[in-house]
Backbone as CSV, one residue per row, in Angstrom:
resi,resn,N_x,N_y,N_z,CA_x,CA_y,CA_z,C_x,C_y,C_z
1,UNK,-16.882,-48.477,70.756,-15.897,-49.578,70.778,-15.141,-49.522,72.107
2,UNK,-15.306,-50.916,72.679,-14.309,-50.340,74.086,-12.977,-50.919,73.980
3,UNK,-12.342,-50.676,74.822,-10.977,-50.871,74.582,-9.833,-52.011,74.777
4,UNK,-10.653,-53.239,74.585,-10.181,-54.349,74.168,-10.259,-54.220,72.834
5,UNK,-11.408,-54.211,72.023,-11.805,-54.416,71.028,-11.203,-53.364,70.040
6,UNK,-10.416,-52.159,70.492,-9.736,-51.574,69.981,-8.608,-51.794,69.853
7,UNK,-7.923,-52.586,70.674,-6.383,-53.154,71.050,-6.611,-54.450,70.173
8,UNK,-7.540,-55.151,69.749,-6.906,-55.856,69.124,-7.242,-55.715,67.980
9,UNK,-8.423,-54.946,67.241,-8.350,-54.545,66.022,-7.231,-53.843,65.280
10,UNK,-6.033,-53.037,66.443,-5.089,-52.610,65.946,-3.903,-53.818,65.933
11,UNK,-4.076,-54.753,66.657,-3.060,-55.267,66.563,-3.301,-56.307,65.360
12,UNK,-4.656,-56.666,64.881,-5.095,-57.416,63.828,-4.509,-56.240,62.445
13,UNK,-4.755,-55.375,62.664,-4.323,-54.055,61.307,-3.116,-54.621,60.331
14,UNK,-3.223,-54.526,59.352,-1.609,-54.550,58.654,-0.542,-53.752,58.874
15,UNK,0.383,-54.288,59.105,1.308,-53.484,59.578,2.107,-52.008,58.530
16,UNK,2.026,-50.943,59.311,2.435,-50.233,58.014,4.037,-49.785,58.309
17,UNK,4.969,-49.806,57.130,5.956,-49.809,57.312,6.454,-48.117,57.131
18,UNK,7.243,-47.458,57.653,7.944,-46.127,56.838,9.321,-46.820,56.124
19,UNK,8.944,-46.302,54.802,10.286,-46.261,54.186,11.197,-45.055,54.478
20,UNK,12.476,-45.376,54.342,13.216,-44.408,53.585,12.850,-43.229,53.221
21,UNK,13.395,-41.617,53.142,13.153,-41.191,51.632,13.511,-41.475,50.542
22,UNK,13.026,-41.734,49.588,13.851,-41.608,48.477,14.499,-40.612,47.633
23,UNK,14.891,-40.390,46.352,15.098,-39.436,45.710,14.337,-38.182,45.790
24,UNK,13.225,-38.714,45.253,11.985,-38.085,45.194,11.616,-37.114,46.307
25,UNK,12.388,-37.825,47.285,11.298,-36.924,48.534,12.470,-36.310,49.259
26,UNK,13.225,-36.076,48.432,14.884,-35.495,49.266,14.594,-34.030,49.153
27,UNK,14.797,-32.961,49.903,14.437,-31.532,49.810,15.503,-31.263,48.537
28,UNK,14.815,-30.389,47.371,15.176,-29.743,46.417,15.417,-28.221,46.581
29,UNK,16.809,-27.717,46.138,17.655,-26.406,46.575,16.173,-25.819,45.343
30,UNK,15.458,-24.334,45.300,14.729,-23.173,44.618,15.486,-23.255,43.744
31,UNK,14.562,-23.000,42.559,15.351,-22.687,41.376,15.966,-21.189,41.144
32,UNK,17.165,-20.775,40.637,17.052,-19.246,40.787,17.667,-19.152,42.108
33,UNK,18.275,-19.956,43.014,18.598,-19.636,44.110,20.678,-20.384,44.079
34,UNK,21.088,-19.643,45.054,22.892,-19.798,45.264,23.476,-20.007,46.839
35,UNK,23.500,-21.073,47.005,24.379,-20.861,48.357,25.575,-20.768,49.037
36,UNK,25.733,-19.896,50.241,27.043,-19.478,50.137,28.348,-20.506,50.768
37,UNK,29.095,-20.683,50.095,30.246,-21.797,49.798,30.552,-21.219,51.612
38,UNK,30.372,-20.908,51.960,30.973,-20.988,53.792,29.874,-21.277,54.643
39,UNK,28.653,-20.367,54.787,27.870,-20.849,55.623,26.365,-21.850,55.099
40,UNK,26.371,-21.666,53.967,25.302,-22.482,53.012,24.149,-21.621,53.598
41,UNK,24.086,-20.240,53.344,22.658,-19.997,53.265,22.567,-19.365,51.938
42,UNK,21.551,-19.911,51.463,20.885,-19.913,49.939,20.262,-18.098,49.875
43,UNK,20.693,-17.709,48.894,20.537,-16.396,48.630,19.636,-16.271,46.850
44,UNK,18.849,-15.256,46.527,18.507,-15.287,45.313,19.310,-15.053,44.416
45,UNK,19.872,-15.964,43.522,21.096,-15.589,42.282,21.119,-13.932,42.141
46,UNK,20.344,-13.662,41.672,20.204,-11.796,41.073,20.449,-10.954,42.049
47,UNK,20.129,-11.172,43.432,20.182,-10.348,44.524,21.976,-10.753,44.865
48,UNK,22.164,-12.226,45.049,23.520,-12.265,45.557,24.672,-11.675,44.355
49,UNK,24.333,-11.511,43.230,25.404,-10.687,41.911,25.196,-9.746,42.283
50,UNK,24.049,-9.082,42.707,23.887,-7.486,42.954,24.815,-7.172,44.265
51,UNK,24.877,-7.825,44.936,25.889,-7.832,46.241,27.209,-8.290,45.899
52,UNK,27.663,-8.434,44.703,28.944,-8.963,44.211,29.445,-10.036,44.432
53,UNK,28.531,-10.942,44.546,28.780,-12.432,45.292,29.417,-12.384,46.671
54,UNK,29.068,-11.783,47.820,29.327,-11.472,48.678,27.737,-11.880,49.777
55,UNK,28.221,-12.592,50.560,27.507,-13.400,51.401,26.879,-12.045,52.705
56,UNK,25.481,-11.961,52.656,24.773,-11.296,53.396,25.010,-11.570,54.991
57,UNK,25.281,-13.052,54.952,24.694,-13.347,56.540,26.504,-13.797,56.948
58,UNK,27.271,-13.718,56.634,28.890,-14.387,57.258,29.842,-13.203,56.631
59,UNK,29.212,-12.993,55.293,30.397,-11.989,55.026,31.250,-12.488,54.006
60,UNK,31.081,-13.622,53.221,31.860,-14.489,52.796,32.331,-13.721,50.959
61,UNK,33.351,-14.075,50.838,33.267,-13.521,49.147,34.060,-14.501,48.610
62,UNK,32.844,-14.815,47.643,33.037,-15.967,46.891,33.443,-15.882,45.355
63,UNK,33.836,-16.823,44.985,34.434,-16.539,43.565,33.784,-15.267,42.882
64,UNK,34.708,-14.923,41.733,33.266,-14.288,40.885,34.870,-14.261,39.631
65,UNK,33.914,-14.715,38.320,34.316,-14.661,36.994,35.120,-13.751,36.638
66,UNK,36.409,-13.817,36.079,37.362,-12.589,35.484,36.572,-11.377,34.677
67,UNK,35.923,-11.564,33.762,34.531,-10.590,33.444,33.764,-9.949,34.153
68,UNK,33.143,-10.611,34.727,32.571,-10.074,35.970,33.481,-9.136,36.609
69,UNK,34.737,-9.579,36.968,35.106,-8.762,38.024,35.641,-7.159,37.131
70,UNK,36.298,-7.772,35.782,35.897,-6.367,35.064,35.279,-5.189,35.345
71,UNK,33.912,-5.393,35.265,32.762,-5.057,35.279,32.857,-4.709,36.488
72,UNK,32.940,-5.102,37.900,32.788,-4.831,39.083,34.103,-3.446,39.227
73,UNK,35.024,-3.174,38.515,35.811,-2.435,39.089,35.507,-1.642,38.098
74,UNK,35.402,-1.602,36.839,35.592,-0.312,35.554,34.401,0.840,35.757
75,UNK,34.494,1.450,35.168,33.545,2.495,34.811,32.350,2.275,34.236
76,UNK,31.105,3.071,34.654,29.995,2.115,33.679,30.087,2.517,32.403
77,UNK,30.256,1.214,31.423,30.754,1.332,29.880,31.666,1.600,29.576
78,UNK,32.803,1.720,30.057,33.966,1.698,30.057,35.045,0.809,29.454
79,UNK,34.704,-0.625,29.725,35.413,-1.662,29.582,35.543,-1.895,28.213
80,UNK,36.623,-2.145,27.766,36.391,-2.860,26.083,37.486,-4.451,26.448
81,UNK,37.323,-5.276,26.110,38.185,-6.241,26.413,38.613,-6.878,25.158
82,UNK,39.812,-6.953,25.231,41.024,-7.232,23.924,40.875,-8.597,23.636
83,UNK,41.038,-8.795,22.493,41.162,-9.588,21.966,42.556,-10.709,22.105
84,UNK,42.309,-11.779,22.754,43.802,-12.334,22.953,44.607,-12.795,21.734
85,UNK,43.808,-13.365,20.742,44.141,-14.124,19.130,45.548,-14.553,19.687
86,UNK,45.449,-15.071,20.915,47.059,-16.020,20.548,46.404,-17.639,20.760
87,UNK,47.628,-18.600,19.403,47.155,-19.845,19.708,47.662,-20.620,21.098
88,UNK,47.283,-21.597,21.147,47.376,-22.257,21.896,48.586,-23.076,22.334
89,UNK,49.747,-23.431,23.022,50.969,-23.809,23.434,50.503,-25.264,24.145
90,UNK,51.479,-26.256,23.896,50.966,-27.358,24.147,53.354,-28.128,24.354
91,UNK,53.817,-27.682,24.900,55.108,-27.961,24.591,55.762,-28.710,24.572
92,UNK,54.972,-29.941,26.270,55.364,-31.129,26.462,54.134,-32.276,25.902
93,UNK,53.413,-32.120,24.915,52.192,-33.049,24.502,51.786,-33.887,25.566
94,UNK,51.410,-32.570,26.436,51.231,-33.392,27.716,49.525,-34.415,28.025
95,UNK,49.762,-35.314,28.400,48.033,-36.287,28.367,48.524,-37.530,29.578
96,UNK,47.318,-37.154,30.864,47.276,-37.714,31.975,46.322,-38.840,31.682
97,UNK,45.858,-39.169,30.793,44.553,-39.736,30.193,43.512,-38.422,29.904
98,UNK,43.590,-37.389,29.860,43.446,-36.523,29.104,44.240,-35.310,28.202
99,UNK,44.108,-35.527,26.598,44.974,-34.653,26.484,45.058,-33.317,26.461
100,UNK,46.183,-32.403,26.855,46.450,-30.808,27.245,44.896,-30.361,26.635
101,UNK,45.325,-30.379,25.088,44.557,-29.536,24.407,42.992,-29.357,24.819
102,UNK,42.739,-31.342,24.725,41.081,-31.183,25.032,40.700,-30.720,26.654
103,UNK,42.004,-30.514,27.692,41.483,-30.105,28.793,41.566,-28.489,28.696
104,UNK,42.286,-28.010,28.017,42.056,-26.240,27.916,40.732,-26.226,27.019
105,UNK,39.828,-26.879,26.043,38.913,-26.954,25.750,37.864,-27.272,26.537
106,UNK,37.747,-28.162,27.315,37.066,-28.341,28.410,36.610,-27.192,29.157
107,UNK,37.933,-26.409,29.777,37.766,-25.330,30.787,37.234,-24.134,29.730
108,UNK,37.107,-24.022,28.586,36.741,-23.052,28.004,35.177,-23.315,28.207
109,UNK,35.001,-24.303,27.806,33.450,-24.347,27.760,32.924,-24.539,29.202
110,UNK,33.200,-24.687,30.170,33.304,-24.562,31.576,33.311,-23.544,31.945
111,UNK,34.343,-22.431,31.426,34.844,-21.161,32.512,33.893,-20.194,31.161
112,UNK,33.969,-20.045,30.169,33.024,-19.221,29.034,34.320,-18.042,28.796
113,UNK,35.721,-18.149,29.057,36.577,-18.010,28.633,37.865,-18.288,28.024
114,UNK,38.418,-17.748,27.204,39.521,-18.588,26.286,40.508,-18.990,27.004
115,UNK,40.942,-17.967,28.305,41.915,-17.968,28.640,42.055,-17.658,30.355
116,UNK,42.889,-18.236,31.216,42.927,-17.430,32.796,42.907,-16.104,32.834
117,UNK,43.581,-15.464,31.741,43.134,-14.129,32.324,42.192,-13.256,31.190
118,UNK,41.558,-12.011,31.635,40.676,-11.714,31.094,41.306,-10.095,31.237
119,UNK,41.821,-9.672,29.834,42.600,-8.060,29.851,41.405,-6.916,28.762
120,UNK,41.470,-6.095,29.863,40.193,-4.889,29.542,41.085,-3.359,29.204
121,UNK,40.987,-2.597,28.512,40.842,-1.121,28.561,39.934,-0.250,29.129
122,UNK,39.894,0.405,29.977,38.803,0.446,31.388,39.285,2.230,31.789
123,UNK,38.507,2.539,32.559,39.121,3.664,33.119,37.809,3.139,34.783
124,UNK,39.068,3.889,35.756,38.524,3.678,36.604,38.432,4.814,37.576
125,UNK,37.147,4.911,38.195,37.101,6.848,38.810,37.827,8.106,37.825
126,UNK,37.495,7.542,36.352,37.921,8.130,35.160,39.575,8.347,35.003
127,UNK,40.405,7.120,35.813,41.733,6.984,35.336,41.886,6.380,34.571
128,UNK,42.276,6.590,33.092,42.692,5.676,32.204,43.625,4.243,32.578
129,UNK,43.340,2.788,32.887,43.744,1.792,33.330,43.740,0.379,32.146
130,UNK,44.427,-0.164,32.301,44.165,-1.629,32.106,43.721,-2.641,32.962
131,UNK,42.948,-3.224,32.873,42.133,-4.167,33.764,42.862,-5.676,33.144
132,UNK,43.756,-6.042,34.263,43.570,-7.704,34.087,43.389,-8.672,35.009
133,UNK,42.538,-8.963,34.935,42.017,-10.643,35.731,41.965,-11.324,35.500
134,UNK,42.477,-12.204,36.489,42.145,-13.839,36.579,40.870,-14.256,36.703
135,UNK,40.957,-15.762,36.489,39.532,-16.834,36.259,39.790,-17.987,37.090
136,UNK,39.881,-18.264,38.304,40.395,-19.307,38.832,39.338,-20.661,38.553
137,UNK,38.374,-20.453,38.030,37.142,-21.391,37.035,37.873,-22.025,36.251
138,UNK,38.858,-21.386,34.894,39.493,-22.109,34.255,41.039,-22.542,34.608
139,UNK,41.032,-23.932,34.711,42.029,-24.720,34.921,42.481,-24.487,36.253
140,UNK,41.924,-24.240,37.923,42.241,-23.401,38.676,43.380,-21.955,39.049
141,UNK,42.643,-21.301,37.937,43.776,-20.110,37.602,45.413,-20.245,37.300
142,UNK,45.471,-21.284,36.717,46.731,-21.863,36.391,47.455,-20.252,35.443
143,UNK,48.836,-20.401,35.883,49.667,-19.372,35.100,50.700,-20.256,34.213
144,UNK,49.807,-20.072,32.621,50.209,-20.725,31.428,50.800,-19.953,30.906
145,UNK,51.507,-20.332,29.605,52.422,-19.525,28.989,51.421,-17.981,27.587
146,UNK,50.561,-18.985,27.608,49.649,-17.880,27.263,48.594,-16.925,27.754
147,UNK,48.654,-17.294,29.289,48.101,-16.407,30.404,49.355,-15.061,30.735
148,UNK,50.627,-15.693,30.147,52.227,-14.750,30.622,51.353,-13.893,29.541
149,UNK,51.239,-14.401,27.910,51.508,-13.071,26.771,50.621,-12.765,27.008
150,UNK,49.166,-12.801,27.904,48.156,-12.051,27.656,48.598,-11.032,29.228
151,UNK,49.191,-10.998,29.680,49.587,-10.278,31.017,50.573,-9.431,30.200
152,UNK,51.826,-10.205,29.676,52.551,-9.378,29.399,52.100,-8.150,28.597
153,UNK,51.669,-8.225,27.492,50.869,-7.723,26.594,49.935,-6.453,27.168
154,UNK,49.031,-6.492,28.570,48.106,-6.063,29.063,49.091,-4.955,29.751
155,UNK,50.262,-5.232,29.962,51.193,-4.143,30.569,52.180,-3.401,29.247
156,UNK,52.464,-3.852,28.403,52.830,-3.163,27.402,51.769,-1.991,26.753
157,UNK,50.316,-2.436,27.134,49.791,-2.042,26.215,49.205,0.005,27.591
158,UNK,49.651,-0.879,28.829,49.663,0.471,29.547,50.405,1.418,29.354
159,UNK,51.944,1.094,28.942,52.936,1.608,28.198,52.631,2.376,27.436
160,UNK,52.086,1.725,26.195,52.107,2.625,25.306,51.185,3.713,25.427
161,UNK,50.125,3.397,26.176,48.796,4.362,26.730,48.740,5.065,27.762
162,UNK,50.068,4.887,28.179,50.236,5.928,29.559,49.041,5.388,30.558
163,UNK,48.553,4.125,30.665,47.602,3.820,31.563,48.062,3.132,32.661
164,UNK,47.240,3.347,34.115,47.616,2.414,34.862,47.257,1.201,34.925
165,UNK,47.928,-0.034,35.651,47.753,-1.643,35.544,47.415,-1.871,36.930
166,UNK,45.922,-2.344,36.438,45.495,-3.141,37.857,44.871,-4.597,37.354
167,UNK,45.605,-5.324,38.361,45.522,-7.093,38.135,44.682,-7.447,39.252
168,UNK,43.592,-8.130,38.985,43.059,-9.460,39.709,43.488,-10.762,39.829
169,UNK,44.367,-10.798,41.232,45.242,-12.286,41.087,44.023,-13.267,42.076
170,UNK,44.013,-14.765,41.166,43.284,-15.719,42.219,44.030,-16.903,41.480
171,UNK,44.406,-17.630,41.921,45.763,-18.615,41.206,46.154,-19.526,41.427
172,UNK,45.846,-20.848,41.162,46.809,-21.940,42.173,48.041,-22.198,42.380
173,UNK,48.827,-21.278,41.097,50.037,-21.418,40.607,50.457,-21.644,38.816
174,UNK,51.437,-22.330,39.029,51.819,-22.560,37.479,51.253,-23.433,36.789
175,UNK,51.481,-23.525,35.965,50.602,-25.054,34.919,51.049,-26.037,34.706
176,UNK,51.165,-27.276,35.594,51.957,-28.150,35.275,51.980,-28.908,33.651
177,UNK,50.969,-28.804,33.096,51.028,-29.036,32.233,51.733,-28.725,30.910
178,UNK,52.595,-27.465,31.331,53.238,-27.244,30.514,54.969,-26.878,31.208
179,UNK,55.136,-27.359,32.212,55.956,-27.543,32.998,57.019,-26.241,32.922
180,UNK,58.796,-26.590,32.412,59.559,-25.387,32.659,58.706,-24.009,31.601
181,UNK,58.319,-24.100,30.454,57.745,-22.813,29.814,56.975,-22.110,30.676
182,UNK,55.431,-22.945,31.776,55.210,-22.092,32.321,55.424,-21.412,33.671
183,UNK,56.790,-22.289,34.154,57.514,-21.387,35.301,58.469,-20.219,34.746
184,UNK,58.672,-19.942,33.229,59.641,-19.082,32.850,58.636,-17.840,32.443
185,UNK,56.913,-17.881,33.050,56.317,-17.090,32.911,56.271,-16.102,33.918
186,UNK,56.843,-16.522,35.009,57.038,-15.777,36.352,58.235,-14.504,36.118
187,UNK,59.163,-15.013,34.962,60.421,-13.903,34.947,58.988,-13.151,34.026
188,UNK,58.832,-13.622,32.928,58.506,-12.353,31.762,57.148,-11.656,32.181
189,UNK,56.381,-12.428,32.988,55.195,-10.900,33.687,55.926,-10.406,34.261
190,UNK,56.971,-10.338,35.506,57.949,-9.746,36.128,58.418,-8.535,35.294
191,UNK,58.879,-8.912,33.945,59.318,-8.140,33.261,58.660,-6.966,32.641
192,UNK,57.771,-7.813,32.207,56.263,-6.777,32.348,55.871,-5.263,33.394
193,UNK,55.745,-6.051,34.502,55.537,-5.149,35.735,56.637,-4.401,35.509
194,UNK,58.271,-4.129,35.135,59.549,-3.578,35.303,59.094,-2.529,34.431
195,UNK,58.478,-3.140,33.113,58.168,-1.778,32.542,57.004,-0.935,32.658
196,UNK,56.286,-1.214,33.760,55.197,-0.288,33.564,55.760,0.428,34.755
197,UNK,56.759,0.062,35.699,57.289,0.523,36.883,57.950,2.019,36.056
198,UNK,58.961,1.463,35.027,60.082,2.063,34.720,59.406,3.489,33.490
199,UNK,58.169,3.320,33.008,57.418,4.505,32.511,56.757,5.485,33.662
200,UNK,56.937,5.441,35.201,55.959,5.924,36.601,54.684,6.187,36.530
201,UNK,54.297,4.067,36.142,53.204,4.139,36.363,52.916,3.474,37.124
202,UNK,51.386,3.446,37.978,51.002,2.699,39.105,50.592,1.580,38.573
203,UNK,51.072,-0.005,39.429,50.499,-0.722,39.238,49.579,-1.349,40.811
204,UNK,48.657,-1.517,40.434,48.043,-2.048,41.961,47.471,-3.812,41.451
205,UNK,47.720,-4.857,42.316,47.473,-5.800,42.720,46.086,-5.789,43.810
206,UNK,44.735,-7.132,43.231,43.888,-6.933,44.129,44.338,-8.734,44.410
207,UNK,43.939,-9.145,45.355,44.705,-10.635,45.552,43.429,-11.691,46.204
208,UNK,42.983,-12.084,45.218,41.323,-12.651,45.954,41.973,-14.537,46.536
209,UNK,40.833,-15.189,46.653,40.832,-16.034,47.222,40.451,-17.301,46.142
210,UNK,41.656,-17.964,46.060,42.873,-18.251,46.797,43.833,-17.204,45.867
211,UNK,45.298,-17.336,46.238,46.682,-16.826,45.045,47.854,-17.515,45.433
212,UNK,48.083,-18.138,45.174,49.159,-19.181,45.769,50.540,-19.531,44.509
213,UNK,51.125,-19.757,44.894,52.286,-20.824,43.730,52.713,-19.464,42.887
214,UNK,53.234,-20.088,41.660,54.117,-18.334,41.415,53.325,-17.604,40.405
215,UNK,52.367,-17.413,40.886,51.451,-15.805,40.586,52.116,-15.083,41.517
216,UNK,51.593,-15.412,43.206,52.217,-14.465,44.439,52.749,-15.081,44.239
217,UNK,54.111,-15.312,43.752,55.372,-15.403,43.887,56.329,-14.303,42.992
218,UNK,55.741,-13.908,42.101,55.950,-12.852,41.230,55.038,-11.641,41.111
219,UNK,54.272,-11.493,40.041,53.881,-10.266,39.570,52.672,-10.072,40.514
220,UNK,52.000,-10.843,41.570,50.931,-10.376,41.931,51.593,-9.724,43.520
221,UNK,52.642,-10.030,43.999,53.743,-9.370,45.226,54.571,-8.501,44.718
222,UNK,54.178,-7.738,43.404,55.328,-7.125,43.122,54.753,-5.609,42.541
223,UNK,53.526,-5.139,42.942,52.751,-4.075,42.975,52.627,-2.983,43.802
224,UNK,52.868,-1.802,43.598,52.841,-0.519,44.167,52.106,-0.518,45.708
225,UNK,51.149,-0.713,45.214,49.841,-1.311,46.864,49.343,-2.565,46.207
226,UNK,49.676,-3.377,47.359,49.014,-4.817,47.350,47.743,-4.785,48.213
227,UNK,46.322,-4.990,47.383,45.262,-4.993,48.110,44.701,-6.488,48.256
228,UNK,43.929,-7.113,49.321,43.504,-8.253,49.464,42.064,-8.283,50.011
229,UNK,41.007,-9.574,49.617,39.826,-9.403,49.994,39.910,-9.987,51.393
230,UNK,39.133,-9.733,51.847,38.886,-10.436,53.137,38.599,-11.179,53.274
231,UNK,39.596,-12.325,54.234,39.439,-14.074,54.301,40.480,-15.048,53.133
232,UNK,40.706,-14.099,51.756,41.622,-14.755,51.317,42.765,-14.990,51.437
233,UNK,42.897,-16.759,50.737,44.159,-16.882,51.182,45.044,-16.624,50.399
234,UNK,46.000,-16.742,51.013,47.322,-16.363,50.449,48.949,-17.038,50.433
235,UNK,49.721,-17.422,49.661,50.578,-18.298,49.804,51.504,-18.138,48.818
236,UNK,52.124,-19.285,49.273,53.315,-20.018,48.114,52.944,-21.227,47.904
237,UNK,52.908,-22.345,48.810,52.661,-23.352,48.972,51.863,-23.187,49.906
238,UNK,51.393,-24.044,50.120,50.131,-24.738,50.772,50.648,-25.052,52.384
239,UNK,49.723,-25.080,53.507,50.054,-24.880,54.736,50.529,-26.592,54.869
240,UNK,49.408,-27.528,54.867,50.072,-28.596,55.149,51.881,-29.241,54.362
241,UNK,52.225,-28.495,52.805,53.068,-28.833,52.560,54.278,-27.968,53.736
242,UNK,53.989,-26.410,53.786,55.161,-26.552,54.955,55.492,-26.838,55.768
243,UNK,54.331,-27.318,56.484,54.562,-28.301,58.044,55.542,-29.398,57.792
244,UNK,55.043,-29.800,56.441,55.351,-31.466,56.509,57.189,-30.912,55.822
245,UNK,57.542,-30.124,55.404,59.180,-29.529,55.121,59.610,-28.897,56.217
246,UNK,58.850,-28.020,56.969,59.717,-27.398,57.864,59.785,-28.193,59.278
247,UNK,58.508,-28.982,59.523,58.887,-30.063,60.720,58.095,-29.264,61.748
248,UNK,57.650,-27.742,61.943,57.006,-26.915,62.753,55.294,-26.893,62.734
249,UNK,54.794,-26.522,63.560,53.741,-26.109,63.760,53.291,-24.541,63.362
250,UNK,52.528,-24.563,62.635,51.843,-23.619,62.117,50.859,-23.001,62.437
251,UNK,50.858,-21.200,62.825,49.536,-20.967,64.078,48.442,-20.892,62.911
252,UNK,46.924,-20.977,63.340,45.771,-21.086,62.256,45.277,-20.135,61.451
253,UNK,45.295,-19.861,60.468,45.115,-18.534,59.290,46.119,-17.745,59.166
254,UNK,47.421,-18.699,59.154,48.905,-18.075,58.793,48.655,-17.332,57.818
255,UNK,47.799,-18.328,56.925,47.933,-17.498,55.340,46.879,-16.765,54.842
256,UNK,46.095,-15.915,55.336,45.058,-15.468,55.436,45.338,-13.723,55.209
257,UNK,44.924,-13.345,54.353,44.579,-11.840,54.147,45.220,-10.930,55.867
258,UNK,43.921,-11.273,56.730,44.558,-10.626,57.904,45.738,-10.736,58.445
259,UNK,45.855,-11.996,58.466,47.458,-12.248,58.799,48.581,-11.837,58.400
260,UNK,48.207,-11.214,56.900,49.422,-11.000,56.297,49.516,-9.787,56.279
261,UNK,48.328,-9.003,56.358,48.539,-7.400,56.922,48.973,-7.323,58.024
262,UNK,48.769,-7.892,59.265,49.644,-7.620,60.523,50.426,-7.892,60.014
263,UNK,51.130,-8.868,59.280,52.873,-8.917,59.096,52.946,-8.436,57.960
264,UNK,53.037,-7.076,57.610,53.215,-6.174,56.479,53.751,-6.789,55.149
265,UNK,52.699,-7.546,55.317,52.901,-8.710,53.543,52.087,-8.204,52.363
266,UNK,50.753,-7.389,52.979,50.049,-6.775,52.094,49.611,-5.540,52.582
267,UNK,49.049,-4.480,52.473,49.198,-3.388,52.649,47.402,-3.006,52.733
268,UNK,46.729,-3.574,52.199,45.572,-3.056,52.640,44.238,-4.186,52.879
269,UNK,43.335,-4.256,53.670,42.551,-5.505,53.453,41.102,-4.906,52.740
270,UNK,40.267,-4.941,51.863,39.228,-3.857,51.307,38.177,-5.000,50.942
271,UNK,37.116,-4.684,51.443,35.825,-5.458,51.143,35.187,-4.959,49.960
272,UNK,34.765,-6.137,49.273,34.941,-5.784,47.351,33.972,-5.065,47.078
273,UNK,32.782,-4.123,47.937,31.770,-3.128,47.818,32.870,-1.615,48.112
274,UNK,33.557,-1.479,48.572,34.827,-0.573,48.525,35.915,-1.183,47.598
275,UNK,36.499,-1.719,47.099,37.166,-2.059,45.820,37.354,-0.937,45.068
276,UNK,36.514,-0.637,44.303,36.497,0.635,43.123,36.832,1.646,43.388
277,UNK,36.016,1.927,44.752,36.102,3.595,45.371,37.747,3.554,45.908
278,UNK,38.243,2.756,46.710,39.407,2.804,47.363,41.058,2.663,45.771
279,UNK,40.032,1.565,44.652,41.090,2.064,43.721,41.082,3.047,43.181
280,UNK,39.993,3.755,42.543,40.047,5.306,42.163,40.675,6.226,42.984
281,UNK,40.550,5.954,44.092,41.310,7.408,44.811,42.720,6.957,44.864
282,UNK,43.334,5.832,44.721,44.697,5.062,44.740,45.356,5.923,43.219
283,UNK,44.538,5.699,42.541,44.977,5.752,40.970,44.809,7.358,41.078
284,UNK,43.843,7.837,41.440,44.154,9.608,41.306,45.116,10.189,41.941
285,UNK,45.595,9.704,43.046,46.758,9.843,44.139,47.869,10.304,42.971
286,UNK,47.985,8.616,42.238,49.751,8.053,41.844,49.471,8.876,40.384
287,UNK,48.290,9.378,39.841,48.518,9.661,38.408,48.442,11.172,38.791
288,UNK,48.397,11.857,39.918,48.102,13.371,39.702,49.682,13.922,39.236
């Protein structure tokens, strides 16, 4: 064929069009696979839990479940976790177009817990402890009035056991939903912490990402050693709300774990594969 006769047989051709992709042809994330909430590289679920949800390639540490984190600090078999059996508080029948109740139902079946925090009997580097953590999954770690009695409770119960109290704070703050009851939860964990202070026992604070509003405003700033993960933040309020009150400029990762160890706000920064080891020797220190 010479090459006229090729030029116009193509130009006689039907024209073929490219579509779009569609749905269909959009790249699909592996099944069995997790990516990491900072740099998005996809890791194998089982391998990234075995690393504690802790990002291989940035370093990143990403949520991980109040249970879980149990488990990540206690002893192997150690843990027994209490039973909360308290009902449910509802004070202002509060409903945004959803009501209170069915949204703490919601987050239950969401978070696969009853409650923000999650309180264990644990020993850790074989110190007899109480384990309590937060769930920032349910309701974004809101501090409800029945997140106070299961805190409060979790420190009484060190009391009576001569155990030490270590808390996992991750928090957005209080619960608006239940408005002044659950800002009057900030005095009575407070009160809490007074007595496990006032028996000389250690309490240690681990402060993940985020803890903001009055968790750190109370009982999670109010611990023997305040430990923090690396990269989390940390607050009262939120950076853009103080700009926009104080009228100033704000330098970048004010509120950031590191930052707040240079300005002796927290006392240690510990990457959560040292977690355990650095609290066991904390807790053998304060209980010898």
């Amino acid at each position: 064929m010479d090459v006229v006769t090729a030029v116009t047989a193509r130009r006689q051709a039907p024209e073929r069009r490219i579509t779009a992709p569609g749905p269909d042809m959009r790249p699909v994330a592996p099944a069995g696979t997790v990516a990491c909430p900072s740099c998005g590289r996809r890791s194998v679920a089982d391998r990234f839990r075995a690393e504690l949800n802790v990002c291989s390639q940035c370093g990143h540490h990403a949520r991980v479940p109040a249970v879980e984190r149990i488990a990540q600090l206690a002893d192997p078999r150690s843990a027994q976790l209490l039973d909360g059996g308290i009902g449910d508080r509802d004070p202002l029948e509060f409903d945004d177009g959803t009501p209170y109740p069915a949204a703490v139902a919601r987050a239950r079946e969401r978070a696969g817990v009853d409650e923000v925090f999650s309180v264990a009997r644990a020993e850790v580097g074989g110190v007899p402890a109480v384990l309590a953590s937060m769930d920032f999954a349910f309701l974004g770690g809101s501090l409800g009035s029945v997140a106070g009695e299961m805190f409060t409770r979790g420190c009484e119960l060190a009391v009576a056991e001569q155990r030490a109290l270590v808390a996992v704070c991750t928090s957005g703050g209080a619960r608006m939903q239940e408005g002044i009851a659950s800002l009057a939860q900030m005095a009575r964990c407070s009160v809490g912490v007074a007595a496990v202070a006032g028996a000389k026992l250690p309490y240690l604070a681990v402060l993940g990402d985020p803890c903001f509003g009055g968790v750190s405003a109370s009982f999670a700033a109010q611990a023997d050693i305040i430990l923090a993960e690396p990269g989390a933040r940390i607050g009262f309020a939120g950076g853009r709300v103080i700009e926009q009150a104080a009228h100033e400029y704000l330098p970048d990762g004010f509120q950031t774990a590191e930052f707040l160890l240079a300005h002796g706000m927290v006392d240690m920064v510990v990457a959560r594969q040292r977690l355990r080891p650095t609290i066991s020797s904390l807790l053998k220190l304060y209980m010898a």
